[in-house]
C-alpha positions in Angstrom: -19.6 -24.7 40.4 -16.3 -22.5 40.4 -15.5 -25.1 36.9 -18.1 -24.0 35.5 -17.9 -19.9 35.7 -13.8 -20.2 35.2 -14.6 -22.4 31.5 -16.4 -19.5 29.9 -13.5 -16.8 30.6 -10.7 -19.9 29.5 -12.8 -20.1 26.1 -12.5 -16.4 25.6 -8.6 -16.3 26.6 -8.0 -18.9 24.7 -9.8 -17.3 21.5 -8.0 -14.2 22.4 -4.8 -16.1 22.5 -5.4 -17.7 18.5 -6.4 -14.1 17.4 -3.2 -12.6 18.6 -1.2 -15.4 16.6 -3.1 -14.8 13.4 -2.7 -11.2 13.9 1.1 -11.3 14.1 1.2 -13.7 11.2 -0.7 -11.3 9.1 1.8 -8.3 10.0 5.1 -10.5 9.5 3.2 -11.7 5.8 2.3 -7.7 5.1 5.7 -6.6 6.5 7.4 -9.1 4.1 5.3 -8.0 0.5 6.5 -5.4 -1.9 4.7 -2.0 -1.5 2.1 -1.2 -3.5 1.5 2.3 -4.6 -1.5 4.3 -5.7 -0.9 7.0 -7.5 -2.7 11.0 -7.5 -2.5 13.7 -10.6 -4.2 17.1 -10.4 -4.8 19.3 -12.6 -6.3 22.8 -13.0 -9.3 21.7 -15.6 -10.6 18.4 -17.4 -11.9 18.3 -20.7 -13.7 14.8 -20.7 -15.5 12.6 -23.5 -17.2 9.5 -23.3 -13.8 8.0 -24.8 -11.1 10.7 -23.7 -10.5 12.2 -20.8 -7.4 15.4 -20.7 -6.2 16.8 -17.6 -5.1 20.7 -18.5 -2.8 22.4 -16.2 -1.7 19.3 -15.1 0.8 19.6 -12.5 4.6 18.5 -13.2 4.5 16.1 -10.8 2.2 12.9 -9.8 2.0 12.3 -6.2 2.3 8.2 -4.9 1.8 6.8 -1.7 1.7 3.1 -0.5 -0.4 1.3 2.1 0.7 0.5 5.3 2.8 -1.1 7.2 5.4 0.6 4.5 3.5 4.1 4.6 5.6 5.0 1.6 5.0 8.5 0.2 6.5 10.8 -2.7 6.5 12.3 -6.2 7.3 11.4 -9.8 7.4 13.2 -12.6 4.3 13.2 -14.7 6.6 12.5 -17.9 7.9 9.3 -16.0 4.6 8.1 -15.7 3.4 8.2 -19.3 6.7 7.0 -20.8 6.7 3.9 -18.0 3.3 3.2 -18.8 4.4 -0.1 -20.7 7.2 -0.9 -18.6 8.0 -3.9 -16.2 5.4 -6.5 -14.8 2.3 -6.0 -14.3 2.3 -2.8 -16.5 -0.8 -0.7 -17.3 -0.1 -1.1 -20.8 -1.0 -4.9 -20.2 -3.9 -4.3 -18.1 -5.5 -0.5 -18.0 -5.4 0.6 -14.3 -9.2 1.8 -13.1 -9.0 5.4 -11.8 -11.2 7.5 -9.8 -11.6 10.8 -11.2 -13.0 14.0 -9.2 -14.1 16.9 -10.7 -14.6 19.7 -8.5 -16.9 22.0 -9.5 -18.0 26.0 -8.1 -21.0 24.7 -6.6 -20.9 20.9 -7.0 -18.7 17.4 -7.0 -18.3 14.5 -9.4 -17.2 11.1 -9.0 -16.7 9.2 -12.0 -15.0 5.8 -12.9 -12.8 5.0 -15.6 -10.2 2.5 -17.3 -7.4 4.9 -18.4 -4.8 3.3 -21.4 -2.7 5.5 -23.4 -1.7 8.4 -21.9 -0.2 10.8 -24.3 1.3 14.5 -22.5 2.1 17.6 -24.5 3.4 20.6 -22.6 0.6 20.6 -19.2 -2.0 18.3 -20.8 -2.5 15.1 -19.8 -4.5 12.8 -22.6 -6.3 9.2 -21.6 -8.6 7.0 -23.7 -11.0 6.2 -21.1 -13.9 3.3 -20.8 -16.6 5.2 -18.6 -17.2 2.1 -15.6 -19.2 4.3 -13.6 -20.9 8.0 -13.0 -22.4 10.3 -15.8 -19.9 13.0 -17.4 -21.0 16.5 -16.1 -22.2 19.4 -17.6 -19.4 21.1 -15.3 -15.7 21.5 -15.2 -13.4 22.6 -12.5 -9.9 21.5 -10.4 -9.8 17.7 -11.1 -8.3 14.8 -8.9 -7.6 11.7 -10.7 -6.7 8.8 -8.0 -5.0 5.6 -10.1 -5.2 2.4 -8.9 -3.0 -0.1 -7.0 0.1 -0.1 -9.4 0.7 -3.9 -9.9 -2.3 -4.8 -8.6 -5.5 -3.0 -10.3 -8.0 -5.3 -9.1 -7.5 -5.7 -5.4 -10.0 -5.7 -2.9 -8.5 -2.3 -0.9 -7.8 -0.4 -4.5 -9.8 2.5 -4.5 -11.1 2.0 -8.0 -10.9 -2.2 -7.6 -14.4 -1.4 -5.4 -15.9 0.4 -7.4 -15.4 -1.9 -10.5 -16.5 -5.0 -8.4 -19.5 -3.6 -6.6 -20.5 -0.9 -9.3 -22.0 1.0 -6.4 -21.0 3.2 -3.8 -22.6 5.1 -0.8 -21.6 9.5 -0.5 -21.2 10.7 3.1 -21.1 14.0 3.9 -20.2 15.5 7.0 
């Protein structure tokens, strides 16, 4: 009888015992990658087409921060940006990063999805050719976030735009 009631509680250290393994294999695999970096502009307005998309009052800088373990975090000129846009592997350029754009207006919030290429910036404005993926352009304009994707990696599954293109849906909380 005692057999029996100790085997459950060995199956579930032993399970415990395999998770554990995996789990440290995971973080030695993630510790070991390069960092990949997401990167935020704001700007004081937008001015948005169904094929362009200009950030006024952008700011001088563009913010990046990578995902953990590496928790790397800091800014770039906005100038670097655009005239790296082409440069090195993996290069937006060679494959358009997917950006989530917010548009923070007096009363109201929108949420739109786009493929940025070309950036061109004169003086504080920032000018995309865009392909709208998701959302409606609004009748609004305000302070504007636009979060690019993964650099190096625009379609991973943890990219905040990489959802959004796969899925083409997503779910507003508000707390």
């Amino acid at each position: 009888m005692k057999f029996i009631s100790i085997l459950p509680v060995a199956i579930i250290l032993l399970f415990i015992g395999c998770m554990e393994k995996t789990n440290q294999d995971e973080k030695a695999t993630t510790q070991n990658e390069d960092p990949q970096y997401l990167l935020v502009q704001n700007s004081d307005n937008v001015e948005l087409t169904s094929t362009t998309l200009t950030l006024t009052g952008i700011d001088e800088e563009t913010i990046f921060f990578s995902d953990r373990p590496q928790r790397i975090v800091g800014h770039v000129y906005t100038g670097d940006v655009v005239a790296n846009w082409g440069k090195g592997k993996n290069n937006f350029e060679e494959d358009p990063p997917n950006a989530t754009l917010s548009i923070y207006g007096d009363e109201e919030i929108a949420d739109l999805v786009v493929e940025l290429r070309n950036p061109k910036l004169e003086e504080d404005k920032l000018t995309y050719d865009i392909t709208l993926l998701e959302g409606e352009i609004p009748d609004f304009s305000g302070e504007t976030t636009l979060f690019i994707d993964l650099v190096g990696m625009p379609l991973t599954p943890v990219s905040v735009a990489g959802v959004a293109r796969r899925t083409r849906r997503r779910v507003v909380y508000h707390y």
